[in-house]
KEMI-614483 format. One record per residue (C-alpha): residue number from 1; residue in three letters; x, y, z. Coordinates in nm, 4 decimals, m for minus. Layout:
! residues N
+-----+-----+----------+----------+----------+
!   k !   r !       px !       py !       pz !
+-----+-----+----------+----------+----------+
! NUM ! ALA !        X !        Y !        Z !
...
+-----+-----+----------+----------+----------+
//
This chain:
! residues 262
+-----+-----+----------+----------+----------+
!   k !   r !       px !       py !       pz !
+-----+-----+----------+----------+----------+
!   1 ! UNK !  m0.9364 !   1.5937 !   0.9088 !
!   2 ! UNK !  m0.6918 !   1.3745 !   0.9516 !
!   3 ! UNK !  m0.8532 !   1.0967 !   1.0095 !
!   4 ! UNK !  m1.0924 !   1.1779 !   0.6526 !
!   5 ! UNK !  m0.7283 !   1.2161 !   0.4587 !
!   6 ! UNK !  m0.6246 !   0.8484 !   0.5336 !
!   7 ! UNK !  m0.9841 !   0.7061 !   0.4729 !
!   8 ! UNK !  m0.9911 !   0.8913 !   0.1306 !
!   9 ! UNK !  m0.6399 !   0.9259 !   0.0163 !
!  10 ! UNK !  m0.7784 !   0.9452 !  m0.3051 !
!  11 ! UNK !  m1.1004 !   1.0692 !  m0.3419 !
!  12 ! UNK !  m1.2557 !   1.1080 !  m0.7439 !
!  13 ! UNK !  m1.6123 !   1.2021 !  m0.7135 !
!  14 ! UNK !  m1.8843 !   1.2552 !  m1.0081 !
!  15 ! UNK !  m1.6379 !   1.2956 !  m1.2771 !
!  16 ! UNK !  m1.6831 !   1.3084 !  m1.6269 !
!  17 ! UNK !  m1.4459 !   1.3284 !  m1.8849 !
!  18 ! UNK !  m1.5047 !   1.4844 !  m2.2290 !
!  19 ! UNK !  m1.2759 !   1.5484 !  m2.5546 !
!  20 ! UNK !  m1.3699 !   1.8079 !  m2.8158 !
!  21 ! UNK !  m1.6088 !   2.0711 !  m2.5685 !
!  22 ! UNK !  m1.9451 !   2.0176 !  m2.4106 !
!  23 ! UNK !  m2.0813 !   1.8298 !  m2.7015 !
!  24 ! UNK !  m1.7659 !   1.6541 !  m2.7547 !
!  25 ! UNK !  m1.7242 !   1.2381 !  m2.6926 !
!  26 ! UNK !  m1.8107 !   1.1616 !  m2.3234 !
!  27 ! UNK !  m1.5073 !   0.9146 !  m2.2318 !
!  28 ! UNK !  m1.5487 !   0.8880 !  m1.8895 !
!  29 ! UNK !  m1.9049 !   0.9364 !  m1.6940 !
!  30 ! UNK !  m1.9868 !   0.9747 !  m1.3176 !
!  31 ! UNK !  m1.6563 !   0.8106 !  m1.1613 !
!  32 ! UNK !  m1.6884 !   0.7686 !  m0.8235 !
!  33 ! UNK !  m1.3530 !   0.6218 !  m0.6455 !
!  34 ! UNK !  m1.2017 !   0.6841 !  m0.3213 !
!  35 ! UNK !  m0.8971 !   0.4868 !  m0.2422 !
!  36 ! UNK !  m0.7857 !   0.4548 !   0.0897 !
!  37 ! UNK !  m0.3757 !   0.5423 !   0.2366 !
!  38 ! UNK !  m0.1319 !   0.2104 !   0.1363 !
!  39 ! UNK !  m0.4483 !   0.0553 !  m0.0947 !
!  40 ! UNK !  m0.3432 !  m0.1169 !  m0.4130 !
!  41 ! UNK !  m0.6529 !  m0.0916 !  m0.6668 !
!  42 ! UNK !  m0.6192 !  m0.1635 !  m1.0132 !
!  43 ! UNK !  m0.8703 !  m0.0635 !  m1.2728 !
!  44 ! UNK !  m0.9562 !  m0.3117 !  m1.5301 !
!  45 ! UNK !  m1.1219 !  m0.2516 !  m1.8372 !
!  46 ! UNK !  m1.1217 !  m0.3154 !  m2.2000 !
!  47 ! UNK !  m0.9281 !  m0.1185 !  m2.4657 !
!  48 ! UNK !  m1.1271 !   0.2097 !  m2.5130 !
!  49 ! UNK !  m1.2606 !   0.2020 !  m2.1559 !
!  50 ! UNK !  m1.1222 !   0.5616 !  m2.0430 !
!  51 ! UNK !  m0.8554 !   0.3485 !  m1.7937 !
!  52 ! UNK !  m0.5329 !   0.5765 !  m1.8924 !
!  53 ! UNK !  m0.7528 !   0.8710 !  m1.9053 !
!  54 ! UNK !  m0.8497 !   0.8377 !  m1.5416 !
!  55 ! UNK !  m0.5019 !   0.7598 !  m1.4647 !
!  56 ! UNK !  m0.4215 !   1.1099 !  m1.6559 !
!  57 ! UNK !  m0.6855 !   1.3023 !  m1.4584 !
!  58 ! UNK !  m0.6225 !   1.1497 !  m1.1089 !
!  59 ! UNK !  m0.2266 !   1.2456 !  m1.2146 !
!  60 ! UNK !  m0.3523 !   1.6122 !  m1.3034 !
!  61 ! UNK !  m0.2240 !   1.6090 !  m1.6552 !
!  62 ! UNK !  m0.5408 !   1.5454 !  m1.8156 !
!  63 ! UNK !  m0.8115 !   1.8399 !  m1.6937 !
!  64 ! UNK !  m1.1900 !   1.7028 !  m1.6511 !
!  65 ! UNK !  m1.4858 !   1.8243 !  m1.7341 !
!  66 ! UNK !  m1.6934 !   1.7429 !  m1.4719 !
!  67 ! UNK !  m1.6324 !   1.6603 !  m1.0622 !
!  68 ! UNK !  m1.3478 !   1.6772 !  m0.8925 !
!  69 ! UNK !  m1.0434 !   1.4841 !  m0.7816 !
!  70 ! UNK !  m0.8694 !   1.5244 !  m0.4897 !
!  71 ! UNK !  m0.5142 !   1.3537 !  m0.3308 !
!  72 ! UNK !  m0.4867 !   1.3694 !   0.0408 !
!  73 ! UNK !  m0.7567 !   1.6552 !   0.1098 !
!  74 ! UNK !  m0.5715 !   1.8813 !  m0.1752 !
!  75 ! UNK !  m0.8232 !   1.9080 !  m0.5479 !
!  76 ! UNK !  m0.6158 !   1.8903 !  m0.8047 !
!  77 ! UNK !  m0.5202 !   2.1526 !  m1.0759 !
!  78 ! UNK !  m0.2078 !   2.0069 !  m1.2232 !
!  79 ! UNK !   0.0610 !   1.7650 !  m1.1199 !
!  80 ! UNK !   0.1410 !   1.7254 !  m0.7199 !
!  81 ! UNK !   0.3712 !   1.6792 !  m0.5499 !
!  82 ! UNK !   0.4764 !   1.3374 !  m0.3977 !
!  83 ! UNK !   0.3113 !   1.1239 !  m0.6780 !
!  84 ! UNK !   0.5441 !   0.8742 !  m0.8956 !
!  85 ! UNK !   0.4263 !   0.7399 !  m1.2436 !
!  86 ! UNK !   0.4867 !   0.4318 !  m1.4822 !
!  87 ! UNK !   0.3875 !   0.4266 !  m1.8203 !
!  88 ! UNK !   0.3173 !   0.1919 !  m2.0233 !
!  89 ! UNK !   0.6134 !   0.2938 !  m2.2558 !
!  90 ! UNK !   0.9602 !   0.3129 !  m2.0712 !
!  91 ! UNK !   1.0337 !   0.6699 !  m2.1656 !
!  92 ! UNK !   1.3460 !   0.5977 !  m2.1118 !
!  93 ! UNK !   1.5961 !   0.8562 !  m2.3003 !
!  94 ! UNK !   1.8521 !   0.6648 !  m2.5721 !
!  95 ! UNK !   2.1035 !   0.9044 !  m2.5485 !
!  96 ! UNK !   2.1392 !   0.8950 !  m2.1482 !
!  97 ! UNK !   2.2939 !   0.6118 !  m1.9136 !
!  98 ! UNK !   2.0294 !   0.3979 !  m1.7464 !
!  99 ! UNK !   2.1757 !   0.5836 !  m1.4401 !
! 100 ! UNK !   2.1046 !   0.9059 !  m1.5762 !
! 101 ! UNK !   1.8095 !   0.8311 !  m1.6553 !
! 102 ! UNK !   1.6950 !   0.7333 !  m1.3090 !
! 103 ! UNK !   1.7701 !   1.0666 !  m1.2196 !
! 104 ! UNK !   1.6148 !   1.2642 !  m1.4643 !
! 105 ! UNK !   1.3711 !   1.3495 !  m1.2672 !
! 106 ! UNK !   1.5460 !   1.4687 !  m0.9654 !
! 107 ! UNK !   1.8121 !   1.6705 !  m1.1724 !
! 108 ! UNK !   1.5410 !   1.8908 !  m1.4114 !
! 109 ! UNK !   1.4247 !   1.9793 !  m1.0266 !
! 110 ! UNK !   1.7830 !   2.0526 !  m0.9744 !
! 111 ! UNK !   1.8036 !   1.7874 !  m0.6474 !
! 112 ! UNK !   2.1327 !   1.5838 !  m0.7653 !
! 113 ! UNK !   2.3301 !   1.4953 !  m0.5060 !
! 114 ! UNK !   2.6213 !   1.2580 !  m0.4380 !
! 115 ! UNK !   2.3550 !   1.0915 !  m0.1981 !
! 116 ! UNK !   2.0815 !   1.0699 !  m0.4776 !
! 117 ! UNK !   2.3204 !   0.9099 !  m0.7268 !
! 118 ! UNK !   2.4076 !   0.6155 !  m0.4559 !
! 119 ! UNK !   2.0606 !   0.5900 !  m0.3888 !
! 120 ! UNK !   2.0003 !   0.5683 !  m0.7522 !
! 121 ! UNK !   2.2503 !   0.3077 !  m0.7812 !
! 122 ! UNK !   2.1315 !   0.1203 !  m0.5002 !
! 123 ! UNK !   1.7587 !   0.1309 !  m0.6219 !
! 124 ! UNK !   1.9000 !  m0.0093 !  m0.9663 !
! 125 ! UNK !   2.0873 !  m0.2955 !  m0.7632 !
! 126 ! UNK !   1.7827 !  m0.3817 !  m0.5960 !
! 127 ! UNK !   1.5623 !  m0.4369 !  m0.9310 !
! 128 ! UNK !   1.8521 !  m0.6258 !  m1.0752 !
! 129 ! UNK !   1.9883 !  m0.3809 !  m1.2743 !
! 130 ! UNK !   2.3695 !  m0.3393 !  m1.0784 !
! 131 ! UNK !   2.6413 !  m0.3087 !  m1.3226 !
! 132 ! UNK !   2.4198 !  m0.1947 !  m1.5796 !
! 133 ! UNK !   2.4226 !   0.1747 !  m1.4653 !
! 134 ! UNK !   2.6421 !   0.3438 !  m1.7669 !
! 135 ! UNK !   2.4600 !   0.0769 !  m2.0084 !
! 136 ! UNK !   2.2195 !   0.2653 !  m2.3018 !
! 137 ! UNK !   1.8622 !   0.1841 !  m2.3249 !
! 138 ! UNK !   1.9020 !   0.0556 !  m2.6611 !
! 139 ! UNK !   2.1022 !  m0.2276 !  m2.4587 !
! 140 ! UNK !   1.8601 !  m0.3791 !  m2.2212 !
! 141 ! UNK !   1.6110 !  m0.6140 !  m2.2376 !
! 142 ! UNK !   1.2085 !  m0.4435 !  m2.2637 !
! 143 ! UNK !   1.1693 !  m0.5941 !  m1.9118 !
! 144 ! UNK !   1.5270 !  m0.4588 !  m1.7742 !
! 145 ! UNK !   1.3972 !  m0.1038 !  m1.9265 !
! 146 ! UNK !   1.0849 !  m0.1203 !  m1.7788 !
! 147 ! UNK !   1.2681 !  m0.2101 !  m1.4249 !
! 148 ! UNK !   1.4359 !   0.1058 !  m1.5059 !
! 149 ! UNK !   1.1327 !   0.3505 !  m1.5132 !
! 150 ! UNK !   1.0095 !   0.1747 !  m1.2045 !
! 151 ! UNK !   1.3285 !   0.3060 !  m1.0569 !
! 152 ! UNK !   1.3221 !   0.6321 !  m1.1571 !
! 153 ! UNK !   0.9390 !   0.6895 !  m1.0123 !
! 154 ! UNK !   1.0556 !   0.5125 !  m0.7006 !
! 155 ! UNK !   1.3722 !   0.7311 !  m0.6428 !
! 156 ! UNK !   1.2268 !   1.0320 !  m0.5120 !
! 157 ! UNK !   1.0057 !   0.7862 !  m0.2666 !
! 158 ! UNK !   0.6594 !   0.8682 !  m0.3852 !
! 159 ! UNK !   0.3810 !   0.8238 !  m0.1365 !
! 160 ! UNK !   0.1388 !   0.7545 !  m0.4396 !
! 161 ! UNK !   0.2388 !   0.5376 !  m0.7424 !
! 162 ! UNK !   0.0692 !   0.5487 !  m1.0436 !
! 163 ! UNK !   0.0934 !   0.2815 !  m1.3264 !
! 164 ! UNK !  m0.0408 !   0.2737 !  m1.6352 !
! 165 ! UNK !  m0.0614 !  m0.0447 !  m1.8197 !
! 166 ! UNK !   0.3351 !  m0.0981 !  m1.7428 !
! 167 ! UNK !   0.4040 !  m0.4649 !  m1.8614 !
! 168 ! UNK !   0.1525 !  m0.4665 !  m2.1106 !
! 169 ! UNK !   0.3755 !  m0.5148 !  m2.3950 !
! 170 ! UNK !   0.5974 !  m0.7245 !  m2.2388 !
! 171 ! UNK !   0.6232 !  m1.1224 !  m2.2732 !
! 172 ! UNK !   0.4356 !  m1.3597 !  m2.0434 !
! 173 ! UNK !   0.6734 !  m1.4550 !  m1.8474 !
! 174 ! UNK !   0.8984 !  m1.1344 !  m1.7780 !
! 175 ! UNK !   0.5375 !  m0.9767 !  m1.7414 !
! 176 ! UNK !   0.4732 !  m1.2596 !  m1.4052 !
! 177 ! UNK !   0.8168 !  m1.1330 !  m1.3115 !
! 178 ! UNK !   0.7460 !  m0.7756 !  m1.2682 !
! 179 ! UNK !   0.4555 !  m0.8723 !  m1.1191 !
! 180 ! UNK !   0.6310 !  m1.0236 !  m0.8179 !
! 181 ! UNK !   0.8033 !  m0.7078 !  m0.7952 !
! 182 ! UNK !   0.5689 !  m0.4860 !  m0.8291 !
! 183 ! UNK !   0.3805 !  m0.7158 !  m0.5023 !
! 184 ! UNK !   0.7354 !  m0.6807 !  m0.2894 !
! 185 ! UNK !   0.7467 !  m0.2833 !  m0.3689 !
! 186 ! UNK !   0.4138 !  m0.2770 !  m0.2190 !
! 187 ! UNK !   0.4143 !  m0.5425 !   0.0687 !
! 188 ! UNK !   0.8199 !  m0.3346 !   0.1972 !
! 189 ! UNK !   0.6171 !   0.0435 !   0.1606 !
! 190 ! UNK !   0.2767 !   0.0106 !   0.1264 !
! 191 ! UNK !   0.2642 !   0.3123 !  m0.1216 !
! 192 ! UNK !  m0.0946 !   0.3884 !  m0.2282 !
! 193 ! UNK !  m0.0824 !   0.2215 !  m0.5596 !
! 194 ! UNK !  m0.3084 !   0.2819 !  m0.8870 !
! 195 ! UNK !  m0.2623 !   0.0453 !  m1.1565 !
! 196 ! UNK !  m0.4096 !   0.0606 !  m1.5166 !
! 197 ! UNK !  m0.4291 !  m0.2881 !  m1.7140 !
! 198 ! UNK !  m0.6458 !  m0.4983 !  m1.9119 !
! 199 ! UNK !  m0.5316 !  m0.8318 !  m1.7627 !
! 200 ! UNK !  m0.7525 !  m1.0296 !  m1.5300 !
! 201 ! UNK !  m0.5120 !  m1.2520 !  m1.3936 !
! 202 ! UNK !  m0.2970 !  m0.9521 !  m1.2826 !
! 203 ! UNK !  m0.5598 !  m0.7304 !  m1.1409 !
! 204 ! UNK !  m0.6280 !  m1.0329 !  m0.9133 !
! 205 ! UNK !  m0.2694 !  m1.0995 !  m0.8175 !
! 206 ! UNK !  m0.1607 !  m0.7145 !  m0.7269 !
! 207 ! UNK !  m0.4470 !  m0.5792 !  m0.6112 !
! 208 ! UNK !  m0.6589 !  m0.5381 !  m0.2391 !
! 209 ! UNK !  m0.9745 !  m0.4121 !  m0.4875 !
! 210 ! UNK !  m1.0350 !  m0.4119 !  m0.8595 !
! 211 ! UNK !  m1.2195 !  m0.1617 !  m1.0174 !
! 212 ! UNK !  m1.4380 !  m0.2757 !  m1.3206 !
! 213 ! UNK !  m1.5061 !  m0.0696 !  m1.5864 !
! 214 ! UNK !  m1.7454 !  m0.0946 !  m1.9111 !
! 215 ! UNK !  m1.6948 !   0.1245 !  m2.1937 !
! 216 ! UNK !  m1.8807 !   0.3904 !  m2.4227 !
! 217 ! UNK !  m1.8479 !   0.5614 !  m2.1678 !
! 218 ! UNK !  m1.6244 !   0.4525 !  m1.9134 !
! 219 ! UNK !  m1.7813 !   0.3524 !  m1.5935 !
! 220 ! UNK !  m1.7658 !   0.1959 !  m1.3055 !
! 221 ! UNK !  m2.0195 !  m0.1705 !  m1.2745 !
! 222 ! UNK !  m1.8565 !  m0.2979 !  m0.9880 !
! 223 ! UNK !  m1.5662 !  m0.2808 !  m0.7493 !
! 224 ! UNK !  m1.4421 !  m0.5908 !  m0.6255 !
! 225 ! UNK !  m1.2091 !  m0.6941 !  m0.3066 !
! 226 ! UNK !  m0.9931 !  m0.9556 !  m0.3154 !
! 227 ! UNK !  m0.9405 !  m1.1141 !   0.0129 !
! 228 ! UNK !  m0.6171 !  m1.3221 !  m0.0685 !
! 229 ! UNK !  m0.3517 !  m1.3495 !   0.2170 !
! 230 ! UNK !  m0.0347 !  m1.1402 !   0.1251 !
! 231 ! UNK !   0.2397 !  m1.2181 !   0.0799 !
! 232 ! UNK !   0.1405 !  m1.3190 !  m0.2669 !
! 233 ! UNK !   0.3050 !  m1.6085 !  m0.4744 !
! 234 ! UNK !   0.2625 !  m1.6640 !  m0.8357 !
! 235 ! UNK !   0.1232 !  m1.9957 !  m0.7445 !
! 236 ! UNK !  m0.1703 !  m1.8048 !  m0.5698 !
! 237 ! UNK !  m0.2607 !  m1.7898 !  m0.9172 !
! 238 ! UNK !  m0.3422 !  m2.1671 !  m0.9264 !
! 239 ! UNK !  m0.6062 !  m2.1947 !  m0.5888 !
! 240 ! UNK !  m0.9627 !  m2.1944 !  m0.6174 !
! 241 ! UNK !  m1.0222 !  m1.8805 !  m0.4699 !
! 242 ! UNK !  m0.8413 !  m1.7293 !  m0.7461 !
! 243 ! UNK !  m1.0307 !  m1.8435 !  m1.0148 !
! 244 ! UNK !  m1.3707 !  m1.7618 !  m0.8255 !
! 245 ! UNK !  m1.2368 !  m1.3873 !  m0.8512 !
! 246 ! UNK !  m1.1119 !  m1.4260 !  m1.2011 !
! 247 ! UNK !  m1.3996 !  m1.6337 !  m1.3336 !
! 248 ! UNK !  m1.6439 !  m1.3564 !  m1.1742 !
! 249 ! UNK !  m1.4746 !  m1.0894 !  m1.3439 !
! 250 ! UNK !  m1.5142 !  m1.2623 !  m1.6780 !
! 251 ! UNK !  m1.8825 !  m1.3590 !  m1.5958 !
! 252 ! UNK !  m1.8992 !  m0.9293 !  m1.5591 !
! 253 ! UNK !  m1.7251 !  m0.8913 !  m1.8528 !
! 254 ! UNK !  m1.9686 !  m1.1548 !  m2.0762 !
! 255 ! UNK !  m2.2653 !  m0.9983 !  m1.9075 !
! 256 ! UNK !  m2.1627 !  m0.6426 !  m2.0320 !
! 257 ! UNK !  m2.1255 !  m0.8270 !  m2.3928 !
! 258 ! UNK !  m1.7165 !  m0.7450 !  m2.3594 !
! 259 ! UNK !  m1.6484 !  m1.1196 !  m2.3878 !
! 260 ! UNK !  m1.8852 !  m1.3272 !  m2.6324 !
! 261 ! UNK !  m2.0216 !  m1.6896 !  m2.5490 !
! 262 ! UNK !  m1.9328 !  m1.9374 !  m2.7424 !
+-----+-----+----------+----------+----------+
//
């Protein structure tokens, strides 16, 4: 048993996803995904594709209508335990210090301690974010917000990490930042990571497989692994065997008449 936990950490079989009833729009049809224990897959897709509606089911706040999902031999029927998400919007609170913010989650479970508001502050020192802690939202950068929220998922040390499109609306350049991050969070814990975007370039650069999806439904043409030595550096992004992965996922993606020929 043990042994089929770690080789299917998470396990989605046959699922479908419908809005509006049995007759209702078919978002998602016959996902098939098992992840294994300290993977990180991303799942890339066009706008429309279901990705953030997997992301919802897999976290069990989205119910399907159709197979099952499972995290770590346990289906899921609502939220578990032990699973951290990142949204693509901070949801950070304006009215609350950064600090408190971080531990918003710990204190509506009633867990505040003197030891989980160091470890707060520590976590916030570690993303950059020291002597920021009684700073408002409203007063940080969109990337120094989004650091933030990565702290507050991280805090209560999350054994799955789910992230949903996080730097999407962020600038180029704070967006390769995060990116880095995002790789040393990974390479220090190897968390099982699931991460949502619509980037190529960053699907390549995070991720041990990438998970293709078309749209109209969403579902899954191809999963690909990328066989790039970690650690990874930005300038990874500059080798050939970068752009063979990238340049095959576009050749997907023009085959599935997502990107046009010229």
């Amino acid at each position: 048993m043990l042994d089929q936990v770690r080789d299917n950490y998470i396990q989605v079989a046959d699922v479908d996803k419908r809005y509006g009833g049995k007759e209702g729009l078919l978002v998602l049809e016959n996902i098939n995904l098992d992840i294994k224990k300290g993977e990180f897959v991303s799942i890339l897709g066009p706008s429309g594709c279901g990705k953030s509606t997997l992301l919802k089911c897999i976290a069990g706040l989205e119910p399907i209508s159709g197979g099952g999902i499972s995290t770590r031999g346990q289906v899921i029927n609502g939220p578990p335990d032990g699973l951290g998400m990142v949204f693509q919007r901070d949801m950070l609170l304006d009215w609350r210090t950064i600090l408190e913010n971080v531990l918003f989650t710990v204190e509506i479970k009633g867990k505040v301690t003197a030891e989980t508001k160091t470890r707060a502050s520590a976590q916030l020192a570690r993303f950059g974010l020291g002597g920021y802690e009684n700073k408002r939202p409203w007063e940080l950068s969109g990337g120094m917000r989004q650091r933030a929220s990565i702290c507050r998922a991280l805090l209560t040390d999350p054994d799955i990490l789910l992230m949903d499109e996080p730097f999407g609306a962020l600038d180029a350049m704070t967006r390769d930042d995060l990116n880095v991050e995002v790789a040393r969070i990974w390479q220090e814990t190897h968390k099982t990571i699931l991460f949502i975007t619509h980037s190529i370039s960053e699907a390549v650069f995070l991720s041990d497989r990438v998970v293709i999806l078309d749209r109209h439904p969403g579902r899954i043409v191809e999963i690909l692994d990328i066989d790039l030595p970690r650690p990874r550096e930005l300038l990874v992004r500059e080798t050939p065997e970068f752009g063979r992965y990238s340049g095959h996922i576009r050749q997907v993606f023009t085959k599935l008449g997502i990107f046009k020929n010229a």
